[in-house]
DSSP file (Angstrom, degrees, kcal/mol; ACC not computed):
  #  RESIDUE AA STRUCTURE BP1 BP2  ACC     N-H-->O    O-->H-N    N-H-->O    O-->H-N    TCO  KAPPA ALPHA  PHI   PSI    X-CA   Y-CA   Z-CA
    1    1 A X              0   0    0      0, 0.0     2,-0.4     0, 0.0    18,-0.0   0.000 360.0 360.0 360.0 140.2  149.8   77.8   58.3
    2    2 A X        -     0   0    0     53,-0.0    18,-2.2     2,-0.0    19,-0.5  -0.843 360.0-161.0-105.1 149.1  151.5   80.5   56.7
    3    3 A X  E     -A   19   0A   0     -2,-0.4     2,-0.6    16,-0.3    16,-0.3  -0.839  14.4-136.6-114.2 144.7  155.3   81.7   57.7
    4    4 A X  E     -A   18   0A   0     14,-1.1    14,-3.4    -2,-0.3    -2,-0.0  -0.939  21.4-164.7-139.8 132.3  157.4   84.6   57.3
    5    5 A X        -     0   0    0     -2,-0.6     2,-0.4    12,-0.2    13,-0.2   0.612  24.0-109.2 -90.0-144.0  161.1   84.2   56.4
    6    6 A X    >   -     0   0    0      1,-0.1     3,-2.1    11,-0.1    10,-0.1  -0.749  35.8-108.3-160.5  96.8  164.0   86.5   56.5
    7    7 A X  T 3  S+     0   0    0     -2,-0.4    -1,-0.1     1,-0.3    37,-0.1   0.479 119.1  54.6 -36.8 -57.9  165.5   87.9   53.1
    8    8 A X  T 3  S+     0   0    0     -3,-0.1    -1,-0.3     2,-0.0     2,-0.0   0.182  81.6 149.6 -85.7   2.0  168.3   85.8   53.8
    9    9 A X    <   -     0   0    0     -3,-2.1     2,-0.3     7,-0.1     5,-0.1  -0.192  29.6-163.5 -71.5 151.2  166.7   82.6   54.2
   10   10 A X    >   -     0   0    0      3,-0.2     3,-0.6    37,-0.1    37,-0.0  -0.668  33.1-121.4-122.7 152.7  168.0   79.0   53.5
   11   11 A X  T 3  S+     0   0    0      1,-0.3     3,-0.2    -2,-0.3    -2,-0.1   0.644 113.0  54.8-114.6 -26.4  165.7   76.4   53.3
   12   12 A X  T 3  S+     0   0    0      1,-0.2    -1,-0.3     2,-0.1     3,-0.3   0.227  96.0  81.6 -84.3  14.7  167.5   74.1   56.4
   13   13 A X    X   +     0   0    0     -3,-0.6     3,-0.7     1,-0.1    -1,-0.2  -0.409  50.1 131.0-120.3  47.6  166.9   77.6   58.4
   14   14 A X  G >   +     0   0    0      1,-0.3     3,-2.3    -3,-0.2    -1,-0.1   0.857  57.9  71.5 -76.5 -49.8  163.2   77.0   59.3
   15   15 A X  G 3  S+     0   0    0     -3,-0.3    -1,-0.3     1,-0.3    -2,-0.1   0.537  92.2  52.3 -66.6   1.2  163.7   77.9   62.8
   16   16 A X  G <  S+     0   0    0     -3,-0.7     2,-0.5   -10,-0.1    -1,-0.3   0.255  88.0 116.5-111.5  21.0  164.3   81.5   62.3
   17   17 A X    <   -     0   0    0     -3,-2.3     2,-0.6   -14,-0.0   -12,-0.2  -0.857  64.0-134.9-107.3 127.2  160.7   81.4   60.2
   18   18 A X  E     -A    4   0A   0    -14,-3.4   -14,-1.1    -2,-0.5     5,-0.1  -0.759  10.1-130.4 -64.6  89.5  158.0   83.6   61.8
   19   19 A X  E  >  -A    3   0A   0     -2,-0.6     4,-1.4   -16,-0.3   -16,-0.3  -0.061   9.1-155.0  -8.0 124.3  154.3   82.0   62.2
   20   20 A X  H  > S+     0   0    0    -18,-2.2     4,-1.7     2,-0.1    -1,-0.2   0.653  98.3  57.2 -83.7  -7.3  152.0   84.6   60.8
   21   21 A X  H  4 S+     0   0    0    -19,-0.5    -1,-0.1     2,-0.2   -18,-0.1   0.829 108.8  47.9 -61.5 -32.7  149.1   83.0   63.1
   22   22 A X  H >> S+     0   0    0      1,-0.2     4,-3.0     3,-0.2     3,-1.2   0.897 112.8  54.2 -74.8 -60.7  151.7   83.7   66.2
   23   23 A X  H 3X S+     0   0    0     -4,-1.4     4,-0.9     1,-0.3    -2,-0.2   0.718 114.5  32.1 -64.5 -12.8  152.1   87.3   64.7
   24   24 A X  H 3< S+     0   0    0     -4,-1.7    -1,-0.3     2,-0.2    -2,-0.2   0.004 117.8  64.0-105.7  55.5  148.6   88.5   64.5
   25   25 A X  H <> S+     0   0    0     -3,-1.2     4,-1.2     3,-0.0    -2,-0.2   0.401 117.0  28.5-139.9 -71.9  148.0   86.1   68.0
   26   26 A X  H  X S+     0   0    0     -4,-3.0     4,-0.6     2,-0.2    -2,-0.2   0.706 110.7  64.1 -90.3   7.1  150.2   88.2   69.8
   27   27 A X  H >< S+     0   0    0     -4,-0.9     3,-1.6    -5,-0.2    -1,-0.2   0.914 100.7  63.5 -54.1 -56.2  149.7   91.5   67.9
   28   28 A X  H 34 S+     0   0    0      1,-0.3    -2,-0.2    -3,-0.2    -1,-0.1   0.754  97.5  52.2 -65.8 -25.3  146.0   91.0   69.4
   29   29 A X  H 3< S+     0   0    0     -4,-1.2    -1,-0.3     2,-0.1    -2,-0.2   0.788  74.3 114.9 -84.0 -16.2  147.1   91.3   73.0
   30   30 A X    <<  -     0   0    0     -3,-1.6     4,-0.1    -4,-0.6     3,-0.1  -0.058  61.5-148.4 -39.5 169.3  148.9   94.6   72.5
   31   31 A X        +     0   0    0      2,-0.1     2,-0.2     0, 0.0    -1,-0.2  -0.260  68.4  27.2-137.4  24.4  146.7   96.9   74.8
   32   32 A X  S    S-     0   0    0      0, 0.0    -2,-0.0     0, 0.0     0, 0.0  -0.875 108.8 -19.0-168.6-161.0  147.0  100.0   73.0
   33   33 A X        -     0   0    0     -2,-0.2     2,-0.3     1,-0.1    -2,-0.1  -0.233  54.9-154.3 -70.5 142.1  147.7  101.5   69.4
   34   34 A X        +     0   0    0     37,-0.3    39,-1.7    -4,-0.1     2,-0.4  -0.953  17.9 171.9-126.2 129.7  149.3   99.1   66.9
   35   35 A X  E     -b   73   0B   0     -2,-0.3     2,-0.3    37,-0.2    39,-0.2  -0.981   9.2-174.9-160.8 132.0  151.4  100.2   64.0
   36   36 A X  E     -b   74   0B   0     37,-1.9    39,-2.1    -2,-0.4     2,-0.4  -0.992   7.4-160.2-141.6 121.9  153.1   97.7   62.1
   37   37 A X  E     -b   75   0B   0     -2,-0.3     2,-0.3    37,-0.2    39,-0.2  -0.976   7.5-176.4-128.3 144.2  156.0   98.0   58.7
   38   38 A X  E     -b   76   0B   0     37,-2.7     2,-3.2    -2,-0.4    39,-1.5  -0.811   8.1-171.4-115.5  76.2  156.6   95.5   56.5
   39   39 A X        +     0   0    0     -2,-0.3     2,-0.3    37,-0.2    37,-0.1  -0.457  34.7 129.5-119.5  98.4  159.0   96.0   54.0
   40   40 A X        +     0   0    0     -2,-3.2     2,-0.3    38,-0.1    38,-0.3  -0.998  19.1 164.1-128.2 126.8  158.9   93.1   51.8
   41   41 A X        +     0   0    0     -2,-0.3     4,-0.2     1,-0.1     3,-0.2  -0.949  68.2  18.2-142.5 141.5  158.7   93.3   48.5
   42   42 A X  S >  S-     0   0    0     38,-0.5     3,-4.7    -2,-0.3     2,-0.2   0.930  86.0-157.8  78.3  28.5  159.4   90.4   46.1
   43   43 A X  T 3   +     0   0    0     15,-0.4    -1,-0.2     1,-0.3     3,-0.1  -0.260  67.3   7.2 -67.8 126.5  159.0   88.0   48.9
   44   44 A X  T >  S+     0   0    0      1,-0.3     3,-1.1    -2,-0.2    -1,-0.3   0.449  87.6 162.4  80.5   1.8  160.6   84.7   48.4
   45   45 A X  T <  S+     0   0    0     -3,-4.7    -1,-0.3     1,-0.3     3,-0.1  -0.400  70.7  18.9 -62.4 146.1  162.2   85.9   45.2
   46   46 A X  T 3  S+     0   0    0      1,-0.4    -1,-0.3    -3,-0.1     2,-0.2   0.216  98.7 125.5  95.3  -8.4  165.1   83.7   44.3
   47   47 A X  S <  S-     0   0    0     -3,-1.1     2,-1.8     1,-0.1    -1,-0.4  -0.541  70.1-117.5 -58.2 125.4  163.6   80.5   46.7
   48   48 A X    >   -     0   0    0     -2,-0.2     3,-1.9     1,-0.2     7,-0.1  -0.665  39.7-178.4 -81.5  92.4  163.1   77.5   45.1
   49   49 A X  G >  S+     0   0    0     -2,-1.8     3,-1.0     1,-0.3     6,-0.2   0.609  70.8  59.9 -57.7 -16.1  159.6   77.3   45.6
   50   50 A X  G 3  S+     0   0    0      1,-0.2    -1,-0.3    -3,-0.1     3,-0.2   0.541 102.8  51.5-100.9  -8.5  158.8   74.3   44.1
   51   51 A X  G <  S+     0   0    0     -3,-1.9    -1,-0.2     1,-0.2    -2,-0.1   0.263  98.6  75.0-105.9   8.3  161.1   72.2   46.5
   52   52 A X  S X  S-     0   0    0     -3,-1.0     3,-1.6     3,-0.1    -1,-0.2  -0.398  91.3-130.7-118.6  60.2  159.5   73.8   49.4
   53   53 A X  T 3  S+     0   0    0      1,-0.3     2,-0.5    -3,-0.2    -2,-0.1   0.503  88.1   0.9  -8.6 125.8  155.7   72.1   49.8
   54   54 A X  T 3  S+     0   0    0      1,-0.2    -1,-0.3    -4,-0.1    -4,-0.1   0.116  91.0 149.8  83.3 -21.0  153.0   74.9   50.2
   55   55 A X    <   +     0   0    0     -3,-1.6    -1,-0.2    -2,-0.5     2,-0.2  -0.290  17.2 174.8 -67.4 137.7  155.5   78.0   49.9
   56   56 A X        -     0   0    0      3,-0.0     2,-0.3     0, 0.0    -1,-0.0  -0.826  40.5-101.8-132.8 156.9  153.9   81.0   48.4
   57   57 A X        -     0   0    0     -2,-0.2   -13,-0.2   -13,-0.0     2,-0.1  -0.687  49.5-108.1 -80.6 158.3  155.4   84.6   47.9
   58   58 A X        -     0   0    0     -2,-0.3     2,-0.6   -15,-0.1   -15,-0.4  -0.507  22.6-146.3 -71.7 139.8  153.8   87.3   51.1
   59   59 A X    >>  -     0   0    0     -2,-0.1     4,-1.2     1,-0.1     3,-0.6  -0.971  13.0-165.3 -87.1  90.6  151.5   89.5   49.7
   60   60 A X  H >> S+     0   0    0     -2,-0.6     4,-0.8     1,-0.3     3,-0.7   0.905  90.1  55.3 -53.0 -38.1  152.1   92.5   51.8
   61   61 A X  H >> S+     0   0    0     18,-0.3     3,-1.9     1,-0.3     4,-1.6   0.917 105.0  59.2 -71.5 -37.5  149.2   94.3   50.9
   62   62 A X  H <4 S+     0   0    0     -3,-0.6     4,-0.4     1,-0.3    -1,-0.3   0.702 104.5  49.5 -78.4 -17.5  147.2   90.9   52.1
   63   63 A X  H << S+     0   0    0     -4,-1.2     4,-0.3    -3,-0.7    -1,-0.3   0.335 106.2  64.5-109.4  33.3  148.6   91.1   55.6
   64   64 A X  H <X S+     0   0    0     -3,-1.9     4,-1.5    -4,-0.8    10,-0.3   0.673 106.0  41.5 -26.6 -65.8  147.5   94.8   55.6
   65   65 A X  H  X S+     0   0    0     -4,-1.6     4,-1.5     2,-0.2    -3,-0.2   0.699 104.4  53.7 -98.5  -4.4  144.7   94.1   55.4
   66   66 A X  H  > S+     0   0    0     -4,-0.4     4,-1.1     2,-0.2    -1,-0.2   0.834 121.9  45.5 -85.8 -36.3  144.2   91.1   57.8
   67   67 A X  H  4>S+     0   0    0     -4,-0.3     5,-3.1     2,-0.2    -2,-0.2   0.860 104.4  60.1 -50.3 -51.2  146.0   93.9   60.3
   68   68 A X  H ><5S+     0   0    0     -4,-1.5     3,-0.9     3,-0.2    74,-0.4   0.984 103.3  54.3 -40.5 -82.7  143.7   96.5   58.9
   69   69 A X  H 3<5S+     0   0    0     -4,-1.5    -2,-0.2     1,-0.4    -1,-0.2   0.537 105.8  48.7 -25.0 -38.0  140.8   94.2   60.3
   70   70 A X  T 3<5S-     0   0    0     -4,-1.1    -1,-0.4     2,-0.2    -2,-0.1  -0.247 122.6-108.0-105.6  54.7  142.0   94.1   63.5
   71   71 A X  T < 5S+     0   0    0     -3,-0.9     2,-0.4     1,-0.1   -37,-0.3   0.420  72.2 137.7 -32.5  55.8  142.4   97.8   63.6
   72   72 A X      < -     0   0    0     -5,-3.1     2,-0.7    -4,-0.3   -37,-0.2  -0.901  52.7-126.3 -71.4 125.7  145.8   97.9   63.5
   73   73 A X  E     -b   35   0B   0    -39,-1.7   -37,-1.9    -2,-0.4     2,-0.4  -0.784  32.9-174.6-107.9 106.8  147.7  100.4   61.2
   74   74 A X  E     -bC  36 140B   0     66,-1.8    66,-2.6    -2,-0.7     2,-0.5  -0.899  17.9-163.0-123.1 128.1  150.2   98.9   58.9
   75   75 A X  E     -bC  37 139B   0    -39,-2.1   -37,-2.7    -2,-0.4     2,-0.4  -0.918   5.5-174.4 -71.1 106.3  152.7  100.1   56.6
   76   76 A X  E     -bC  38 138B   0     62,-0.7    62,-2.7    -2,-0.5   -37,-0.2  -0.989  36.7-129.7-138.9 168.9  154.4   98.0   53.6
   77   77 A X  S    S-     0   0    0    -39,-1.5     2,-0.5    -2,-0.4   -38,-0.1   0.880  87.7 -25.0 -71.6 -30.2  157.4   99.3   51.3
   78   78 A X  S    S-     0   0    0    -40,-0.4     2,-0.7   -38,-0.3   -17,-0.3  -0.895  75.3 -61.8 163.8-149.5  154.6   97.9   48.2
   79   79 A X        -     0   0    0     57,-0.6   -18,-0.3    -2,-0.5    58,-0.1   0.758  68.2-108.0 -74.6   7.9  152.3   96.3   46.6
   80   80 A X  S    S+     0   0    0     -2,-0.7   -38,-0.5     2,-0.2   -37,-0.3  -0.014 104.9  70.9 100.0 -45.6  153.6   92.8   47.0
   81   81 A X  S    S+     0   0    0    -39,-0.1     2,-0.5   -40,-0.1    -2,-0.1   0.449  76.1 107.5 -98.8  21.9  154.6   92.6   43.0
   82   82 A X        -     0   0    0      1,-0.1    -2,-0.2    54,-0.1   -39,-0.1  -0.892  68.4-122.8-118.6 145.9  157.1   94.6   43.0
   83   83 A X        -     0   0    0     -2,-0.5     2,-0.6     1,-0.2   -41,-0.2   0.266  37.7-105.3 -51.3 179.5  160.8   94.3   42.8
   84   84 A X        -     0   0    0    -43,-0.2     2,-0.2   -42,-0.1    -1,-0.2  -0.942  32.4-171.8 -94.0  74.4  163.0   95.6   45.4
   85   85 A X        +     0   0    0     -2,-0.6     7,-0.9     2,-0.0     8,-0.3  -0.605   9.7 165.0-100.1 170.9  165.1   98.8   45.1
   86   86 A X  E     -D   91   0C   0      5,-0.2     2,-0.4    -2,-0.2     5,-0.2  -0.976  25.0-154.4-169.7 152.8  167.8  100.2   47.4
   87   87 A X  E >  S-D   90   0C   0      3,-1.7     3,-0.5    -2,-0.3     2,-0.1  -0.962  72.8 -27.6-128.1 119.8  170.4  102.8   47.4
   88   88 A X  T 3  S-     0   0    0     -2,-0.4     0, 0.0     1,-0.3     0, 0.0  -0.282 123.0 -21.1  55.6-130.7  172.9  101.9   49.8
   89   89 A X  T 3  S+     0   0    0     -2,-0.1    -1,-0.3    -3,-0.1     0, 0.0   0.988 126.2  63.7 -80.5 -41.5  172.6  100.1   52.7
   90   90 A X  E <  S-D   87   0C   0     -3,-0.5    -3,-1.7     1,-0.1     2,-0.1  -0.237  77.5-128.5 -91.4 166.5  168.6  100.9   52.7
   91   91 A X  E >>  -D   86   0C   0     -5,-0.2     4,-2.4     1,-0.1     3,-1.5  -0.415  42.3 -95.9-107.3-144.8  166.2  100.0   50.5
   92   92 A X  H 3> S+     0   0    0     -7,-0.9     4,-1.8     1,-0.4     5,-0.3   0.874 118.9  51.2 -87.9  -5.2  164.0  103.3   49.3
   93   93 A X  H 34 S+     0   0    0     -8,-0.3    -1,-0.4     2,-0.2    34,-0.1   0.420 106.9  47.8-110.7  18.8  161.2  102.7   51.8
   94   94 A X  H <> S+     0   0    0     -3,-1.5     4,-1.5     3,-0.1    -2,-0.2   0.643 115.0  47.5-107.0 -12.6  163.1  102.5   54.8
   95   95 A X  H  X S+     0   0    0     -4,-2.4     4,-0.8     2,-0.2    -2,-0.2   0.591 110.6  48.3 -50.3 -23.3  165.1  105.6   53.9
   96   96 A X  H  X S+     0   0    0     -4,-1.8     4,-1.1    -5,-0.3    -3,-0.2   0.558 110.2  59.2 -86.1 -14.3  162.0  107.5   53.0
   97   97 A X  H  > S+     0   0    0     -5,-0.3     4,-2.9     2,-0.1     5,-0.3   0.923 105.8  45.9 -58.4 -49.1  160.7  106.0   56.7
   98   98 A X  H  X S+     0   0    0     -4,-1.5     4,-1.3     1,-0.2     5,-0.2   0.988 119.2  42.1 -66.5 -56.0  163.7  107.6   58.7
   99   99 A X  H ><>S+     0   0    0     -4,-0.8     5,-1.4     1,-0.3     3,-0.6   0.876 108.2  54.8 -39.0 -42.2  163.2  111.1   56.8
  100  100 A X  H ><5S+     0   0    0     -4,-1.1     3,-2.0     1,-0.3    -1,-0.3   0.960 113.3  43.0 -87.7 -30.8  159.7  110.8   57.0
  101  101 A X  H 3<5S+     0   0    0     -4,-2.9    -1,-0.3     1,-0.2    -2,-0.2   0.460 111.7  61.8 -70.7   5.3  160.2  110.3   61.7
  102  102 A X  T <<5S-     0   0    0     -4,-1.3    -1,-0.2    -3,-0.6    -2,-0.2   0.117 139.6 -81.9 -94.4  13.5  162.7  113.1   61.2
  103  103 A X  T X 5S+     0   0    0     -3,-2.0     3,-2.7    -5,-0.2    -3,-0.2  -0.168 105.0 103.8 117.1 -41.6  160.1  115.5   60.0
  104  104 A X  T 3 <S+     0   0    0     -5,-1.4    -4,-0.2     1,-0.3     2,-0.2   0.760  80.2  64.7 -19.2 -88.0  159.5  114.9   56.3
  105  105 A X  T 3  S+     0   0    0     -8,-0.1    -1,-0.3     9,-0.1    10,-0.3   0.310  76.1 103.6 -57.6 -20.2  156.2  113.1   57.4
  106  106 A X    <   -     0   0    0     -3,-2.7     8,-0.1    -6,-0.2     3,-0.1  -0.537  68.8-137.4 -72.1 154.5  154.3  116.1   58.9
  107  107 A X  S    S+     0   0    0      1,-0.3     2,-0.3     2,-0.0    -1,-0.1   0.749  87.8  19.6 -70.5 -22.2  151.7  117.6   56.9
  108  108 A X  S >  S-     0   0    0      0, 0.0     3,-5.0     0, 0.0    -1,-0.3  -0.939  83.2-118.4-152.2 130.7  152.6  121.4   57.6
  109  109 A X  T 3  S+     0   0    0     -2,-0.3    -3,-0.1     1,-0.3    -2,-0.0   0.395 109.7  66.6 -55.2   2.9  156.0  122.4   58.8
  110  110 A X  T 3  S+     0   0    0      3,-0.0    -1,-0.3     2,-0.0     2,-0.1   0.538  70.1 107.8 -92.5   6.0  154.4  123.6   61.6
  111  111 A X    <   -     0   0    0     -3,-5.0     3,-0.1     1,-0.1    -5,-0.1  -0.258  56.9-152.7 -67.0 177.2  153.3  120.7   62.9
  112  112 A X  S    S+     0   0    0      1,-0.2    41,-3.6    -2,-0.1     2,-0.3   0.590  76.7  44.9-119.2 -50.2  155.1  119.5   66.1
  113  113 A X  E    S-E  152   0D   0     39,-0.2     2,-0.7    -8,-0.1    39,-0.2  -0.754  75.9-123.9-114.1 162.3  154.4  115.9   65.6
  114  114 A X  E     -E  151   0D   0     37,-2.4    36,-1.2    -2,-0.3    37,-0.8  -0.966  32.5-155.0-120.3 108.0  154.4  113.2   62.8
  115  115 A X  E  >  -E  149   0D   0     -2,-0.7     4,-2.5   -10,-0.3     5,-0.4  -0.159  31.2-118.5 -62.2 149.1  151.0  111.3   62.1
  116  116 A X  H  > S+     0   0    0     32,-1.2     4,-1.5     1,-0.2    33,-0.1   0.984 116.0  48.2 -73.1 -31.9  150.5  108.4   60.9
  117  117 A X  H  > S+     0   0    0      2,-0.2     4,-1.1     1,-0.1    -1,-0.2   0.877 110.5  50.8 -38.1 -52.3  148.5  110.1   58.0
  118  118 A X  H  > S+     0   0    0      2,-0.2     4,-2.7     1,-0.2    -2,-0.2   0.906 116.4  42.6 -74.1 -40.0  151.1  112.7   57.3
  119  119 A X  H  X S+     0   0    0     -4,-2.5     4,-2.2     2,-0.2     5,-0.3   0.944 108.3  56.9 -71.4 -29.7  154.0  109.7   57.1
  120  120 A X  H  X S+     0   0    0     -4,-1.5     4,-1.4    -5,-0.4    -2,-0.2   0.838 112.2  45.9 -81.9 -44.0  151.6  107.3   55.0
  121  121 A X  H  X S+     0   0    0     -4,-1.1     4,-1.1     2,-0.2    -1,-0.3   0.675 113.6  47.2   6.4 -60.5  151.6  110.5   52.6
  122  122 A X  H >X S+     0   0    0     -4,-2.7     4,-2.3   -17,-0.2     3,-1.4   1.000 111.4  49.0 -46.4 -68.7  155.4  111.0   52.8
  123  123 A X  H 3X S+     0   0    0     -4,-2.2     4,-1.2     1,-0.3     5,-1.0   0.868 114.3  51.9 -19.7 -75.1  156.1  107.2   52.2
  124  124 A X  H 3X S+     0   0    0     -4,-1.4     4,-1.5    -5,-0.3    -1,-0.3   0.848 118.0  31.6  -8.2 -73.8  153.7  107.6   49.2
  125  125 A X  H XX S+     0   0    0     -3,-1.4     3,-1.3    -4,-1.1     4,-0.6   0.990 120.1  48.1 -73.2 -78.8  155.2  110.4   47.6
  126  126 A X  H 3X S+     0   0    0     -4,-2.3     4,-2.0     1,-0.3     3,-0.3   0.851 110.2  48.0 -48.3 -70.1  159.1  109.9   48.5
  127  127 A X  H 3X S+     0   0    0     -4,-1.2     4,-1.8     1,-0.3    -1,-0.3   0.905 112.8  52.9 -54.6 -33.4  159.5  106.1   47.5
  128  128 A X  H <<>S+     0   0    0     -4,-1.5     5,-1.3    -3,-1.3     7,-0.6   0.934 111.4  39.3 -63.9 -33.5  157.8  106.7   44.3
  129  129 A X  H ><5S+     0   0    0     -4,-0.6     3,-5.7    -3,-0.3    -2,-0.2   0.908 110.6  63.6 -70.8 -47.2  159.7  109.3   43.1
  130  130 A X  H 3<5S+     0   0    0     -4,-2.0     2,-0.7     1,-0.3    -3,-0.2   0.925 115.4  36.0 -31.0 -79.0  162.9  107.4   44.6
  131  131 A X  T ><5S-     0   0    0     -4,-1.8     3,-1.7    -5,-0.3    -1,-0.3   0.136 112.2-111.2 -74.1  41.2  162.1  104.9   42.2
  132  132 A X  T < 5S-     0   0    0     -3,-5.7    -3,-0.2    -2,-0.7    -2,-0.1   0.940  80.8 -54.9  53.4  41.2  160.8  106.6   39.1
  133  133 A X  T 3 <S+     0   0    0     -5,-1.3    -1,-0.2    -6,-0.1    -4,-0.1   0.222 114.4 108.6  79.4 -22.5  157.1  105.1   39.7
  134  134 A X  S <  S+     0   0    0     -3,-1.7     2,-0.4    -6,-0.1    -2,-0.1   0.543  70.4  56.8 -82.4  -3.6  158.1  101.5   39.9
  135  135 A X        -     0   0    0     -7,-0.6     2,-0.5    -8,-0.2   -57,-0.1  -0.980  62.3-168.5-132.5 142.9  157.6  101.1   43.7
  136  136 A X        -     0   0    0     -2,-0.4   -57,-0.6   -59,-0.1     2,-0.2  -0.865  11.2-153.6-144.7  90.0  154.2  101.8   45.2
  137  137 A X        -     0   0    0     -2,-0.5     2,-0.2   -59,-0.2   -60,-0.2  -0.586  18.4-143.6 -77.2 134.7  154.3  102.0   49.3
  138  138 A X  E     -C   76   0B   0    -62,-2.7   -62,-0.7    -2,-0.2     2,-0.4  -0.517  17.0-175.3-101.7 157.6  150.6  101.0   51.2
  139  139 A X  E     +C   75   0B   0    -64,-0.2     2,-0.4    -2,-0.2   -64,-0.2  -0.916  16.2 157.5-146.4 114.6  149.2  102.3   54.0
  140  140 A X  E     +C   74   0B   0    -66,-2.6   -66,-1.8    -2,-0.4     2,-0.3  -0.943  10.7 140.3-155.2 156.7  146.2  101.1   55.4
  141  141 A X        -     0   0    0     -2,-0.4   -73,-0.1   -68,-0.2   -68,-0.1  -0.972  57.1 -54.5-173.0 177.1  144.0  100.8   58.3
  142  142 A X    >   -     0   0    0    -74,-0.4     3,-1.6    -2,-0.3   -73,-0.0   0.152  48.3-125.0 -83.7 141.1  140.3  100.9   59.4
  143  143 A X  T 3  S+     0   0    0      1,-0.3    -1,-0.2    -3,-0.0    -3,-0.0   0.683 113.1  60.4 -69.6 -10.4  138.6  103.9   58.4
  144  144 A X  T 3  S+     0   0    0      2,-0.0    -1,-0.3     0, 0.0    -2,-0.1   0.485  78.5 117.9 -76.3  -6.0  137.7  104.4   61.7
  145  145 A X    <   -     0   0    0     -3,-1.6     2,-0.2     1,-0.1    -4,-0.1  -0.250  57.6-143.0 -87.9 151.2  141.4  104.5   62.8
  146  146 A X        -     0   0    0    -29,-0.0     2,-0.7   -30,-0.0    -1,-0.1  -0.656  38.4 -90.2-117.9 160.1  142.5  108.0   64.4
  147  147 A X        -     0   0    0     -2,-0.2     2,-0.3   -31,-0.1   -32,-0.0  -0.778  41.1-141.2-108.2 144.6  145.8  109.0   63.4
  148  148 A X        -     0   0    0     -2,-0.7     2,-1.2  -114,-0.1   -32,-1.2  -0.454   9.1-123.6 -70.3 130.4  148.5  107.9   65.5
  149  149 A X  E     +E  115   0D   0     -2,-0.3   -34,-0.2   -34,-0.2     3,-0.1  -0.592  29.7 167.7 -84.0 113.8  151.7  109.9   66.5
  150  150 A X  E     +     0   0D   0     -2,-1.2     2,-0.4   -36,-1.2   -35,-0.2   0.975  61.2  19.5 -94.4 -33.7  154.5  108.4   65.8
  151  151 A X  E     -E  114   0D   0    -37,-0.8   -37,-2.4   -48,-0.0     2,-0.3  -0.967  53.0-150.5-111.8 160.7  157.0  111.1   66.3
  152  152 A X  E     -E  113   0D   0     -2,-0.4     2,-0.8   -39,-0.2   -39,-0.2  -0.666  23.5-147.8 -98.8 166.3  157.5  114.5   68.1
  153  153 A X              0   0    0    -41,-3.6   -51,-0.0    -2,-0.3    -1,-0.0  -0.913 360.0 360.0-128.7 130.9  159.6  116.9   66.8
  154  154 A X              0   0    0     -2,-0.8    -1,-0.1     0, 0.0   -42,-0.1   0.540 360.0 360.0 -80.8 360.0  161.8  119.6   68.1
């Protein structure tokens, strides 16, 4: 069974470690559109894995795609081997998240609303340049997937 930890986690601190069998268990009952961000990158750096039986770092991109599968639409800050950046309290892909629900994320300023295509595009663009290339935000979901609205704009 695989788990998912907390940045901040301590190895006597189990209980605050999330089942991912749990998450996609109750992900599957949702009854309507599902849109899931992950931003973990570097997961489990600094853990001493080797004193912890079976701990691996998350691959974001690999529960993407197990989300993907169940046609769920997921976001994560990047590809799973890459470090971590931040400017201030955020790091650059939840600050290029808020922009991109505050209007960054449409595809033409005259849209009304922000898609999930048109943010998955922001995300893209804005966290790479925020880090000089070194950080590479995913987007994915079934190619059948319609794009969702995540916000309206006034």
């Amino acid at each position: 069974s695989s788990f998912i930890l907390p940045a901040d986690h301590k190895p006597n601190m189990l209980v605050r470690a999330l089942n991912k069998q749990t998450i996609l268990q109750y992900l599957d009952l949702i009854r309507g559109r599902v849109v899931v961000f992950i931003d973990a990158c570097y997961a489990a750096d600094g853990l001493e894995l080797a004193k912890m039986p079976g701990a691996q770092r998350l691959i974001a991109p690999g529960l993407v795609n197990e989300f993907a599968e169940r046609g769920i639409i997921s976001f994560a800050s990047s590809s799973g081997k890459e470090r971590s950046y931040a400017e201030g309290d955020y790091s650059y892909f939840t600050k290029a998240l808020i922009e991109g629900l505050k209007g960054q994320g449409r595809r033409f300023q005259t849209d009304t609303q922000v898609l999930t295509t048109g943010l998955g595009d922001w995300l893209a663009h804005r966290v790479n340049g925020l880090s000089d290339g070194k950080r590479n935000p995913v987007m994915l979901a079934s190619p059948l997937t319609k794009p969702v609205p995540l916000a309206i704009l006034k």
